[in-house]
OpenMM code with the backbone's topology and positions (N, CA, C; nanometers):
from openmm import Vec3, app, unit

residues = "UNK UNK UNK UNK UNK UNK UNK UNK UNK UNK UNK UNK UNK UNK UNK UNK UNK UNK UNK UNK UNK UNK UNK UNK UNK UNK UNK UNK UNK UNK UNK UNK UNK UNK UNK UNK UNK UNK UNK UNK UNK UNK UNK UNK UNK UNK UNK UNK UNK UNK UNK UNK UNK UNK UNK UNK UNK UNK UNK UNK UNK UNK UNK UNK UNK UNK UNK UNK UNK UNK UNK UNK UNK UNK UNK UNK UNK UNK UNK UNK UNK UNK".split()
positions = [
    Vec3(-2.8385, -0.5576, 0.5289),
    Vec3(-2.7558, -0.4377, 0.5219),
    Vec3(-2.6337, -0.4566, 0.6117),
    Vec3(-2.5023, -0.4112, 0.5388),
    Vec3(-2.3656, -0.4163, 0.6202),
    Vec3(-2.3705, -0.3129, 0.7762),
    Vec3(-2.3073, -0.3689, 0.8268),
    Vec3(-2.2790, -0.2163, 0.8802),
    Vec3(-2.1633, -0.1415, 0.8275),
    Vec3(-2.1749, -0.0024, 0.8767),
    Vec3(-2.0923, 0.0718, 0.8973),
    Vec3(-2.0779, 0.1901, 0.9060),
    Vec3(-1.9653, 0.2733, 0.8954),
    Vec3(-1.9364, 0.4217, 1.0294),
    Vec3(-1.9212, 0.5335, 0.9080),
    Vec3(-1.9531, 0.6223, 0.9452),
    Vec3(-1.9055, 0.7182, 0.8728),
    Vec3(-1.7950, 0.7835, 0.9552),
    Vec3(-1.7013, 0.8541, 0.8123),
    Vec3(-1.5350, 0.9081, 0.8607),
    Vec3(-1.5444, 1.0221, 0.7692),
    Vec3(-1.5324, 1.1086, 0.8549),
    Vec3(-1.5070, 1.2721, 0.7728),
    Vec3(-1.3881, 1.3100, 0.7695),
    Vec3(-1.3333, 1.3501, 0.6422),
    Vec3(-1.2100, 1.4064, 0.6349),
    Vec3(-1.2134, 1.5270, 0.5864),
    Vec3(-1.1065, 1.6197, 0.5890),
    Vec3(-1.1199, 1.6994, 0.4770),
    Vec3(-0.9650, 1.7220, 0.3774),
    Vec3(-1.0010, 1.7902, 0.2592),
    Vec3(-0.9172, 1.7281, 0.1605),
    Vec3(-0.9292, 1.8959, 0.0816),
    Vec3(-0.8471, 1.8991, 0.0124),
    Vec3(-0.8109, 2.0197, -0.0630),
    Vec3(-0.8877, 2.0584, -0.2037),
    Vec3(-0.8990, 2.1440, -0.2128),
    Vec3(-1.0026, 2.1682, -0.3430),
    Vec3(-0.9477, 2.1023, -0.4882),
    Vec3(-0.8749, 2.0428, -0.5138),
    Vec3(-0.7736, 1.9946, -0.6028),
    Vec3(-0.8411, 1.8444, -0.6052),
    Vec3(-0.7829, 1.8055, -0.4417),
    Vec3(-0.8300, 1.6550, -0.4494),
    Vec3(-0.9756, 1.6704, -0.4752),
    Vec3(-1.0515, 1.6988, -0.4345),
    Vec3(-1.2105, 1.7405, -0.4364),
    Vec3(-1.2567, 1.7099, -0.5878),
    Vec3(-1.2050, 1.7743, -0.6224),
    Vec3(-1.2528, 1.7978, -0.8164),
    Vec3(-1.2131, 1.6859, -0.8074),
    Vec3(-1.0523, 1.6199, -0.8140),
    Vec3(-1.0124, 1.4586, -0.8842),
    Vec3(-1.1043, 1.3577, -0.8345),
    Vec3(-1.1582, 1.3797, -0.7226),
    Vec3(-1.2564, 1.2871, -0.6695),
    Vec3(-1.3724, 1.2766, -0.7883),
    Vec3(-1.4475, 1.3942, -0.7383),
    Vec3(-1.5535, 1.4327, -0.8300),
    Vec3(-1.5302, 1.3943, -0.9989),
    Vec3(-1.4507, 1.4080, -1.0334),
    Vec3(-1.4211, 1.3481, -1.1734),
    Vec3(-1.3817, 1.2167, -1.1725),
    Vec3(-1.3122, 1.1843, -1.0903),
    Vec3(-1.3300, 1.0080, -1.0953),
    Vec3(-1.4592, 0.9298, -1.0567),
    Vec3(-1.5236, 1.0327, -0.9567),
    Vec3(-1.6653, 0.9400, -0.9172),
    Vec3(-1.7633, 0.9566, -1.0470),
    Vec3(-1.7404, 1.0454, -1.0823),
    Vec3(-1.8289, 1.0839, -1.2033),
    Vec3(-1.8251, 0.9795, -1.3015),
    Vec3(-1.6930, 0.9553, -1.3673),
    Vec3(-1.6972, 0.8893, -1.4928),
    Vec3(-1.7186, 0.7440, -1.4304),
    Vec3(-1.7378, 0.7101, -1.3259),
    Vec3(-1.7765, 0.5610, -1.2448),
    Vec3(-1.9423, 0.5776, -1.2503),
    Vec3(-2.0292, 0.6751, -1.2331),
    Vec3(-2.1387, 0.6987, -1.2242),
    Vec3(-2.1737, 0.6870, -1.0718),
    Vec3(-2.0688, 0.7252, -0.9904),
    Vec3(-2.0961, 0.6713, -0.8590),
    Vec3(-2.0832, 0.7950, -0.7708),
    Vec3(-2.1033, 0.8185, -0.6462),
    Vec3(-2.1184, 0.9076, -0.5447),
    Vec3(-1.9297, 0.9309, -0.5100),
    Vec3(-1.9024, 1.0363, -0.3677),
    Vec3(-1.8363, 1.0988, -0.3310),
    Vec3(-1.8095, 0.9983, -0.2381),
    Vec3(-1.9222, 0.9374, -0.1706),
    Vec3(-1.8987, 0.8726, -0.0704),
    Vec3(-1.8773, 0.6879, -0.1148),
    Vec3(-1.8887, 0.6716, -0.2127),
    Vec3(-1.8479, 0.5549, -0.2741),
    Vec3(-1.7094, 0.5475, -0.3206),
    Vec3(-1.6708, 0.6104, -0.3424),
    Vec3(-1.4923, 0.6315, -0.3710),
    Vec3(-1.4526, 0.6504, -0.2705),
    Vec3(-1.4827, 0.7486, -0.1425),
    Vec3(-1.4219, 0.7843, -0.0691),
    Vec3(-1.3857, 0.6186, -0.0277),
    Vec3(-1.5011, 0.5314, 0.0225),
    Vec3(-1.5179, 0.4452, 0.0793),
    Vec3(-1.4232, 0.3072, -0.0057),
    Vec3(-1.4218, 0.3199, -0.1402),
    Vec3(-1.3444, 0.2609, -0.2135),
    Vec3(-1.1858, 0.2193, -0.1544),
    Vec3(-1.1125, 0.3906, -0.1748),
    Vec3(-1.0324, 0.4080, -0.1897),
    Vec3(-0.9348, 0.3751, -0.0768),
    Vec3(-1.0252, 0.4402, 0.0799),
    Vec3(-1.0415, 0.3819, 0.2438),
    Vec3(-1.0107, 0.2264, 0.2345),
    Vec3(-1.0820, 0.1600, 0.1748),
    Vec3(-1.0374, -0.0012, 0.1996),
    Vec3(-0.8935, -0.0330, 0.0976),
    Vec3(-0.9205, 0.0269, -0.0336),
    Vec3(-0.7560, -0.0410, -0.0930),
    Vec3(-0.6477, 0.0119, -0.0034),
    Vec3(-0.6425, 0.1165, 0.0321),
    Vec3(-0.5006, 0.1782, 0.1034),
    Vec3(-0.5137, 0.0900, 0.1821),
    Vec3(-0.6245, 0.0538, 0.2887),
    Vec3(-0.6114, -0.0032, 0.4273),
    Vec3(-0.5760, -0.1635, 0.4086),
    Vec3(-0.6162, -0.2204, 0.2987),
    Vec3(-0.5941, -0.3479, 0.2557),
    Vec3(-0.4154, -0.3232, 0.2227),
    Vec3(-0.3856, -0.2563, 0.1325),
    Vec3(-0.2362, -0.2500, 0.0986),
    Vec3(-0.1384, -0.2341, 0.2453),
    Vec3(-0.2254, -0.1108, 0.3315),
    Vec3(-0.1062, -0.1105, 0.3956),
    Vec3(-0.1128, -0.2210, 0.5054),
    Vec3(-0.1898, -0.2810, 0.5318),
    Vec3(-0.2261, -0.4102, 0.6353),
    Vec3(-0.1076, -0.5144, 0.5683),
    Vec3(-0.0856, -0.5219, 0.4205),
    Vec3(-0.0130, -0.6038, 0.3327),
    Vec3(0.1437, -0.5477, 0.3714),
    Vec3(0.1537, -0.4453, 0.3279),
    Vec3(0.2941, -0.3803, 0.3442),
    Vec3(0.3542, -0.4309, 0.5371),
    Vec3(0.2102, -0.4268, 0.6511),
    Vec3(0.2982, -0.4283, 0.7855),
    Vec3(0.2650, -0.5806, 0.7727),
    Vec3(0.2340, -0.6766, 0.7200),
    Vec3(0.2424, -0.8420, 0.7136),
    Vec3(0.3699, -0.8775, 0.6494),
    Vec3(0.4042, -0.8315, 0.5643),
    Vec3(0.5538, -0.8426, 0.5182),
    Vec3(0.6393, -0.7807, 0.6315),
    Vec3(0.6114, -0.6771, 0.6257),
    Vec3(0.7302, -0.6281, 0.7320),
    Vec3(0.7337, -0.7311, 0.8851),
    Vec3(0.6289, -0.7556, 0.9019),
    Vec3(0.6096, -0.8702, 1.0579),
    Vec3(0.7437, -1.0124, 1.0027),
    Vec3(0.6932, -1.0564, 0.8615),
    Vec3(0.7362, -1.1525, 0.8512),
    Vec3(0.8872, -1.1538, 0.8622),
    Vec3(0.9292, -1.0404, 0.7895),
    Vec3(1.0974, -0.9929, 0.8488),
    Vec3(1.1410, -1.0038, 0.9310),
    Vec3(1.0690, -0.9578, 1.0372),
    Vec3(1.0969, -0.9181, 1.1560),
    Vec3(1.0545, -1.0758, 1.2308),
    Vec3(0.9578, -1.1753, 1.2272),
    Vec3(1.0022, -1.2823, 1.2766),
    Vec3(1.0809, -1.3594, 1.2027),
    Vec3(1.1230, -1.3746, 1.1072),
    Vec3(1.2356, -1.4380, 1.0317),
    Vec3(1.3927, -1.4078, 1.1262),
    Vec3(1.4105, -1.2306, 1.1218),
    Vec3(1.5202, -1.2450, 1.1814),
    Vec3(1.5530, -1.3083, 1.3003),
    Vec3(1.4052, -1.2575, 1.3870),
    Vec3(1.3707, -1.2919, 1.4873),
    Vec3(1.4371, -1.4707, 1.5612),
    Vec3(1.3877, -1.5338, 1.4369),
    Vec3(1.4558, -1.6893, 1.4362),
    Vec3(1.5636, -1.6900, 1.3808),
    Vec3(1.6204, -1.5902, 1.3312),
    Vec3(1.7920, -1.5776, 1.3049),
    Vec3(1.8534, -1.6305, 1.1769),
    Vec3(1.7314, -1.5863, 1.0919),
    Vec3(1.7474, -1.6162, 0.9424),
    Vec3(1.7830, -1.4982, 0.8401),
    Vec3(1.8747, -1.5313, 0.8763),
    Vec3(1.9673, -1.3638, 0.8417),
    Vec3(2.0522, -1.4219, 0.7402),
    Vec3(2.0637, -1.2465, 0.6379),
    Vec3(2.1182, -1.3370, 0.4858),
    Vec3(2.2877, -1.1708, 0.5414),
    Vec3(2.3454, -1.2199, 0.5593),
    Vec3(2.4836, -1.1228, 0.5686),
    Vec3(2.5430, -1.0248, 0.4476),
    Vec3(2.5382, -0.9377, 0.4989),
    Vec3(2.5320, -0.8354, 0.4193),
    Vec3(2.6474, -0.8223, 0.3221),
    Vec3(2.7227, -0.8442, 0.3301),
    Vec3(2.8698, -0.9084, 0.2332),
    Vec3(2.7423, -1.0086, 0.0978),
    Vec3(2.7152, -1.1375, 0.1601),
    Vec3(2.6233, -1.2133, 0.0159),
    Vec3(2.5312, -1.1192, -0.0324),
    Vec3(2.4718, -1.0274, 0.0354),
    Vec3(2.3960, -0.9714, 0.0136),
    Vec3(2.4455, -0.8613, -0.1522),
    Vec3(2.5405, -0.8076, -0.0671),
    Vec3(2.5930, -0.6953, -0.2105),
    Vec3(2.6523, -0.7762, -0.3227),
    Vec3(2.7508, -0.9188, -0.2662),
    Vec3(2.7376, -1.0218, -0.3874),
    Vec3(2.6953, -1.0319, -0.4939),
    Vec3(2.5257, -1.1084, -0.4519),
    Vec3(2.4431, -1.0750, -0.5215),
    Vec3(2.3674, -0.9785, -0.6190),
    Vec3(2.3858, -0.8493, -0.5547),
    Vec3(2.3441, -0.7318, -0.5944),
    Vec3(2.4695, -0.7460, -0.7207),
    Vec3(2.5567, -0.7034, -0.7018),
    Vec3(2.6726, -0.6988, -0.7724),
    Vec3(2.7091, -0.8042, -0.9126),
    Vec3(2.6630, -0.8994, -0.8754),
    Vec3(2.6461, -1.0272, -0.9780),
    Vec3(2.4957, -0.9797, -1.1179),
    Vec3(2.4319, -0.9271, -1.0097),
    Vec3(2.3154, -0.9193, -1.0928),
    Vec3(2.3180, -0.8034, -1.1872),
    Vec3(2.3991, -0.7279, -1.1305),
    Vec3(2.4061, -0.6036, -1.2311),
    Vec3(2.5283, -0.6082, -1.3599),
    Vec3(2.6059, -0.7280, -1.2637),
    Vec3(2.7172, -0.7571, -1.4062),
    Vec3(2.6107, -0.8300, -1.4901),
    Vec3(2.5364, -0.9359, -1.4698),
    Vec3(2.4879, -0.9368, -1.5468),
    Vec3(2.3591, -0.8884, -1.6814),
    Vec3(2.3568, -0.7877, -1.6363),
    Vec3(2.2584, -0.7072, -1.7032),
    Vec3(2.3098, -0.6071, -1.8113),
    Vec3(2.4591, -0.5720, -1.7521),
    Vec3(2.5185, -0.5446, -1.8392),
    Vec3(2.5823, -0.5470, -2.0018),
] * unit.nanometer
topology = app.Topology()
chain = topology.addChain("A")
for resn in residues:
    res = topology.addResidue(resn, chain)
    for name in ("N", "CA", "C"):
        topology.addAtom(name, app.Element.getBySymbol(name[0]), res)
């Protein structure tokens, strides 16, 4: 057996039902989604501040793209889409 903690939240009668109807048509509990849903956000946003780190040591080493090429680019790309 894993471990682990239980986390109480509370949530609005709205979300409640969408829960309940999504756990439902899964055949699964309240606390199995809850627990689901707890790790994708926490996985995504762990993803979202690893990118952002990597920015931030990139510039850090002074790998900087100047904001002039920058709109360039932007600008090129939209002529061409045109």
């Amino acid at each position: 057996m894993s471990n682990s903690a239980v986390i109480s939240a509370r949530v609005d009668a709205d979300t409640l039902a969408l829960v309940d109807k999504v756990s439902k048509a899964h055949g699964r509990s309240r606390a199995w989604f809850a627990a689901r849903a707890i790790q994708k956000m926490a996985e995504s946003e762990a993803e979202f501040l690893a990118f952002v780190q990597e920015g931030i040591d990139s510039a850090d080493r002074g790998e900087l793209i100047p904001h002039e090429e920058i709109f360039e680019r932007l600008k090129a790309r939209r002529k061409s889409r045109a």
